[in-house]
C-alpha positions in Angstrom: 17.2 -27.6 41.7 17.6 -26.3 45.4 14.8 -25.5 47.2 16.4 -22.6 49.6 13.3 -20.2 49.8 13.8 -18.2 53.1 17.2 -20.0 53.8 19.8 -18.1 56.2 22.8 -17.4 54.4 23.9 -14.1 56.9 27.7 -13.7 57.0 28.0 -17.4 55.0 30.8 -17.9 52.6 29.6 -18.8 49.2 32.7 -18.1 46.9 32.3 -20.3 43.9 29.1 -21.8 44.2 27.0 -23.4 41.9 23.4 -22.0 42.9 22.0 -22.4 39.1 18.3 -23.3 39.7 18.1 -22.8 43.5 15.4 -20.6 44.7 16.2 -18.5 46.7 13.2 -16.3 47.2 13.3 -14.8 50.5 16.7 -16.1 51.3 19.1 -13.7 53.8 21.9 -12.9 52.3 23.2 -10.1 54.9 26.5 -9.9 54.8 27.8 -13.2 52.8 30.4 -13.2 50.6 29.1 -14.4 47.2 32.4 -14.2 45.3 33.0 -15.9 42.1 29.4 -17.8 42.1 27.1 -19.1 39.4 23.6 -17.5 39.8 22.6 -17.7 36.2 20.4 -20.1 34.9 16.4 -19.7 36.5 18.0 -18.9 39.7 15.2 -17.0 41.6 17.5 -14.4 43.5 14.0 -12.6 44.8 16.0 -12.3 48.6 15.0 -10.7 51.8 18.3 -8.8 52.5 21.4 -8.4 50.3 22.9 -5.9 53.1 26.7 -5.7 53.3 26.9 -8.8 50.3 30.0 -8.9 48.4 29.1 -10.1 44.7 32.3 -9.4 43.1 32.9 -11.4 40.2 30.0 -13.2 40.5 28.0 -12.3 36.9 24.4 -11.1 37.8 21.6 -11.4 34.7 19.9 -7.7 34.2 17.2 -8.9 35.6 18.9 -9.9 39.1 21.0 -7.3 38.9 18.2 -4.8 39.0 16.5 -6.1 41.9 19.6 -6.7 44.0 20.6 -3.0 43.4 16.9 -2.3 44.5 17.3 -3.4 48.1 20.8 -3.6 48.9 23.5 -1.0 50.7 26.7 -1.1 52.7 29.8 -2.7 52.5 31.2 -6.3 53.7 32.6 -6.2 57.1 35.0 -8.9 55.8 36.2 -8.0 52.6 35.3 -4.2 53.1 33.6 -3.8 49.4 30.7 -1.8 49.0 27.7 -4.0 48.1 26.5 -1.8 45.4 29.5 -1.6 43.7 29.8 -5.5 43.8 26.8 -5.6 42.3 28.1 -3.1 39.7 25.3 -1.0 40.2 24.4 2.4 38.4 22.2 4.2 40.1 
């Protein structure tokens, strides 16, 4: 359990991590590259900012995936993907 509640993770590189359990309510994620990471689990993924966030291949539960689509837009200035359709949002 990681207690990351209103950590800054803007423009951090995240590919592959393990963040099963970690709280990250509140958490800036503006920009970071969360490829290939495990999320699942309890994870509390309630963030402040998912602008310009690159989640490709990093499996979101419905749940997650509903409230990142909620508040997040743009595209990664360093991988240039659209954060939405990281996210493999619908709307």
């Amino acid at each position: 359990d990681a207690g990351l509640a209103g950590a800054d993770f803007t423009g951090a590189v995240l590919t592959q991590a393990n963040l099963e359990l970690a709280q990250l309510t509140g958490a800036d994620l503006t920009n970071a590259i969360v490829t290939e990471a495990y999320i699942n689990g309890t994870t509390k993924l309630e963030v402040k900012s998912a602008d310009g966030a690159d989640f490709t291949d990093t499996p979101l539960r419905k749940d997650q995936q509903m409230y990142l689509c909620g508040i997040a837009k743009g595209t990664n200035p360093v991988t240039k993907v659209d954060t939405r359709e990281s996210m493999a949002c619908t709307d």
